[in-house]
C-alpha positions in Angstrom: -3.8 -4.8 -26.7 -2.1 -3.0 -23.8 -1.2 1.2 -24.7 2.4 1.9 -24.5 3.7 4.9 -22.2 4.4 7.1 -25.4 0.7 6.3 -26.2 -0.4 6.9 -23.1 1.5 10.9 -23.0 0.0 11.6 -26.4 -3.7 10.7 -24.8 -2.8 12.9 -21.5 -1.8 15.6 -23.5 -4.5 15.8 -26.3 -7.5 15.5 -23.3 -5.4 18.0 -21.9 -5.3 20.3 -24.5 -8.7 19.6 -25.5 -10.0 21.1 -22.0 -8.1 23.7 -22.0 -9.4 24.9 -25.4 -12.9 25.2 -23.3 -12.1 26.9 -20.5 -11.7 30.6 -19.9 -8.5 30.2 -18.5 -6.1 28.0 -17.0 -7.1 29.7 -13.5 -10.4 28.6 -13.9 -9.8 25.3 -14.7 -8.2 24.7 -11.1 -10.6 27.2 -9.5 -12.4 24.7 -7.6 -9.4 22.8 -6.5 -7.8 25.9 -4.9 -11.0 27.0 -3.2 -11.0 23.4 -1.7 -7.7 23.7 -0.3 -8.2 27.3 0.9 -11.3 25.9 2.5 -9.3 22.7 4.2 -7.5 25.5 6.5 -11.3 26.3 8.1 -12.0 22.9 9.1 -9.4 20.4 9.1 -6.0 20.5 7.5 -3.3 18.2 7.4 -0.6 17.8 4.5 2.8 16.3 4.3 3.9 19.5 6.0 1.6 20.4 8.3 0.6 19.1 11.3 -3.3 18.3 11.4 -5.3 21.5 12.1 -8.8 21.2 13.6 -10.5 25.1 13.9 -14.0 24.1 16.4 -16.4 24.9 14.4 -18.5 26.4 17.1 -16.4 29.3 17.4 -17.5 32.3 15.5 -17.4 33.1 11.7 -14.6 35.8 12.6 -12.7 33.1 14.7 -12.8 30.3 13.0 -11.3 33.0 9.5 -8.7 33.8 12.0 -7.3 30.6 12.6 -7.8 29.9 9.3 -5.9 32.7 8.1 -2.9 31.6 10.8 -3.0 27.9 9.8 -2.4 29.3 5.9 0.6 31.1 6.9 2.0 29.0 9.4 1.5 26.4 6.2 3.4 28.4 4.1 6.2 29.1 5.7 6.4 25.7 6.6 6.9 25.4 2.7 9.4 28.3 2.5 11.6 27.4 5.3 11.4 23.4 3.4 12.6 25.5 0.2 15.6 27.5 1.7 16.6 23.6 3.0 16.5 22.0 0.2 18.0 25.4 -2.0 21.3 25.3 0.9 21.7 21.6 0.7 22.0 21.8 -3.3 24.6 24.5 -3.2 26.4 22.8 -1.0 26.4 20.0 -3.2 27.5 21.3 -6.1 30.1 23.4 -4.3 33.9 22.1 -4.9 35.4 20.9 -1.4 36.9 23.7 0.6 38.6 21.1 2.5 41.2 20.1 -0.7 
């Protein structure tokens, strides 16, 4: 007999719960996940706002960081810039017509 969805949240949250009780923290339980993303920016990145970044890999050590280190910001920007969009277009929105 097919779950329900109700089912199915009370499942997500208990395995959820029950590996958080084991873990040090919630940062550790993602640790690997960040370092994999941090890592992305040294060899090749590409997300839904980025365009795809290939560092050459035979460049050296303190290159290749350097790059890095510019493709992370340029990345977040991109994501702060997205934000202050998105932020503008809602107030607008919600703002009554200046125009009645």
């Amino acid at each position: 007999m097919p779950i329900t969805p109700g089912e199915r949240r009370e499942n997500a949250r208990i395995a959820a719960l029950t590996r958080s009780a084991k873990e040090p923290s919630g940062t550790a339980m993602t640790a690997k996940a960040r370092q994999t993303f941090w890592d992305s920016f040294e060899r090749s990145h590409e997300c839904n706002v980025c365009p795809r970044v290939d560092i050459d890999q035979s460049l050296p050590a303190a290159e290749r960081q350097r790059q890095a280190a510019a493709a992370r910001a340029a990345h977040y920007s991109r994501i702060a810039r997205n934000a202050r969009i998105a932020a503008t277009v809602a107030r607008a929105a919600k703002a009554p017509d200046a125009a009645l």
